[in-house]
N, C-alpha and C positions, 0 to 999 in steps of 0.2 A: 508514575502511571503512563502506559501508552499513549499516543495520539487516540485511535480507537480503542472502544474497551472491548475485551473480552467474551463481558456479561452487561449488560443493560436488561435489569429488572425495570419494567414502570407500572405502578400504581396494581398491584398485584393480591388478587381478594381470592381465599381457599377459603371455602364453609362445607363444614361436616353435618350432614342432617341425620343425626339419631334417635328415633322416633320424634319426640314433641321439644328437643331439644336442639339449637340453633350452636355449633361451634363455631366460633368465628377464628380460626389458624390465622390467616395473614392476613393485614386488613392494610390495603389498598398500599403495599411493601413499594420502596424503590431501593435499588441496590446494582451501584457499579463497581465493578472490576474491572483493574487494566490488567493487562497479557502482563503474565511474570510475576503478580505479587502471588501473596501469603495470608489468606482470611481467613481468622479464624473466629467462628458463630458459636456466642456463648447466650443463656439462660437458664430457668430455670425450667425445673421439666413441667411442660404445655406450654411453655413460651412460641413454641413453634419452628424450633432451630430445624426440626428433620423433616416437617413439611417443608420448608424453605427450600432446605437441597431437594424434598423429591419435584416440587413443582417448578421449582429453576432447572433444572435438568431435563425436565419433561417426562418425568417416571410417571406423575400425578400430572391430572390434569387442571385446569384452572378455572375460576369462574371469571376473572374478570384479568386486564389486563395484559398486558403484554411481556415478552420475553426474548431478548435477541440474546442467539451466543453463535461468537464470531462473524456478526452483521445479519443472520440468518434468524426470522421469527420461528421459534419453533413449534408457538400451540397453533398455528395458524395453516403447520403441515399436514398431510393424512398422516394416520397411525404408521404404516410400512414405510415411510418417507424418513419420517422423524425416529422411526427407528436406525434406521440405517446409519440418517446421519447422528444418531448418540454413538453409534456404534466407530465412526470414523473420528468424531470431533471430541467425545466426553471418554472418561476413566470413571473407574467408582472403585471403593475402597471402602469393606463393612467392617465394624465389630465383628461378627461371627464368620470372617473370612469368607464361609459360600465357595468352599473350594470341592473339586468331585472328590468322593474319598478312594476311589478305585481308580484315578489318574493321577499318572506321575506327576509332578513340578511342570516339568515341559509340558506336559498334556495339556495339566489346565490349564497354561499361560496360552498355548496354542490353539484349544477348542475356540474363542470368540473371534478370532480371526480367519480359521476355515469356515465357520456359519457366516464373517462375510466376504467371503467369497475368494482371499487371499489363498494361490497353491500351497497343499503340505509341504515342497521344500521349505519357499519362502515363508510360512508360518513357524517350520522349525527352526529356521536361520533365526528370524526376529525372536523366536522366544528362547533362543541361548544367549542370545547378545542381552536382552533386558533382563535375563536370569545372573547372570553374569556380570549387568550393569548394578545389581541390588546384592551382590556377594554371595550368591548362591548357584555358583557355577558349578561348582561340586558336587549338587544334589539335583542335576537334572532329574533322575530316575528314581529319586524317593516320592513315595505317595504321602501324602496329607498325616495320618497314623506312626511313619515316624519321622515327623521334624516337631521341631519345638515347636510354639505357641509364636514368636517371637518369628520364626524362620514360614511360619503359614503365611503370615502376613505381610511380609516381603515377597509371596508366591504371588499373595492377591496384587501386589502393589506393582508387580514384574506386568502380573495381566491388566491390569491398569496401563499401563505405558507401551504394550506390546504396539496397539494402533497408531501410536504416536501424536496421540490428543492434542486437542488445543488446550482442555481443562481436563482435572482431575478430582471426583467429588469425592471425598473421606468423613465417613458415618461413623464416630466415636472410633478411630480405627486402634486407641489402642485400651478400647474396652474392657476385654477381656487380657492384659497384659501384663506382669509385675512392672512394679516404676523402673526397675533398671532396664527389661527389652520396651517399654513404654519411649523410651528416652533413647534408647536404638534405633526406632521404627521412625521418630520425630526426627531424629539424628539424617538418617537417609531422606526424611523425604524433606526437610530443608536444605538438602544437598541438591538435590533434585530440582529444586525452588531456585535456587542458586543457580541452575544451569539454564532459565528458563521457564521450568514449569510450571503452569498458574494452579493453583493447589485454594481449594477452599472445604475446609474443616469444622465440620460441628462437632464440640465436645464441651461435655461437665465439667470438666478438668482444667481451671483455670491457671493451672502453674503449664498445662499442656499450651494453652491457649495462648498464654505471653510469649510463646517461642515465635509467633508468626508476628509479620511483619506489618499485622492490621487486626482490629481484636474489635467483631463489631457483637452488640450487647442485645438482646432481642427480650421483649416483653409482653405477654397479650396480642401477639401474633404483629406486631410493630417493634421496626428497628428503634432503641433508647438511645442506644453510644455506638459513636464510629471513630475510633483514635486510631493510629499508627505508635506501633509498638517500638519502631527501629528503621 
């Protein structure tokens, strides 16, 4: 692990109020990352693994708590602040990809980067080079409708890295995948990991889970197990 970490979660409290019922998601969570590892957040479902990423990332907001990523508190930004900076610092990566269906590969890899504020060259330069860097150099100009299932999600992971994140957050990312492009897409982004990229992954899939290189165990919206896998 880094001298500085990445991620410093501290004492981190998400509650859901539905009518007369109290959810308690994460209850008072700490959780560090160093720049460069591999986490991957395992439980059962309502353990609380995808509140976790949205309120460490700052998608959700928090009740209590604090949250640095890359030394910067982020619930403690205004909304347009903190967007901006997810927008230059974080990556995300879903199960249902979330790709446009009427833009190309390049498109989509290039729309998050015009909205901030990066030139159309320079957006198209960077989204051939990460298209390119994920093996799909060849399908700049297909739309969403014809690539595989396996090849979307490489599009999503392309726009994931376009910004040049410091993290990159992956939501079951290979969900909806057979085990063989499942074990391509982990394939790549362990590559990725390997180069560098600090990658933290929630998924069901604990044969997914043991490929990272830290496999922490969430229960009741409390982390149980934090091991190193490798």
């Amino acid at each position: 692990m880094a001298d500085r970490p990445i991620l410093d979660a501290r004492k981190v409290v998400k509650t859901y109020h539905t009518g007369a019922v109290d959810v308690h998601a994460l209850r008072g969570l700490d959780l560090v990352v160093g720049a460069g590892e591999m986490v991957a957040v395992v439980g059962p479902s309502g353990s609380g693994k995808t509140t976790l990423l949205n309120c460490l990332s700052g998608l959700d907001e928090i009740d209590e708590g604090e949250v640095f990523i890359a030394g910067e508190e982020i619930h403690s930004m205004p909304d347009r602040v903190r967007t901006s900076f997810r927008g230059r610092e974080m990556g995300f990566v879903f199960q249902a990809f979330n790709l446009i269906q009427v833009f190309t590969a390049a498109e989509n890899v290039e729309l998050p980067l015009l909205l901030n504020g990066v030139s159309p060259k320079e957006a198209r330069r960077r989204g051939e080079a990460v298209l390119e860097l994920v093996g799909l150099g060849h399908r700049l100009g297909h739309r969403p409708p014809e690539l595989s299932g396996g090849e979307q999600q490489r599009v999503a992971i392309a726009r994931a890295l376009a910004a040049e994140p410091s993290i990159v957050w992956a939501d079951e990312p290979t969900g909806n995948l057979d085990s063989v492009t499942a074990e391509q897409v982990m394939s790549l982004l362990r590559r990725l990991n390997g180069d560098g990229l600090t990658v933290i992954l929630v998924t069901h899939d604990l044969a997914i889970a043991r490929t990272a290189s830290r496999l922490v165990s969430m229960h009741d919206g409390q982390i149980v197990g934090d091991e190193p896998q490798r």
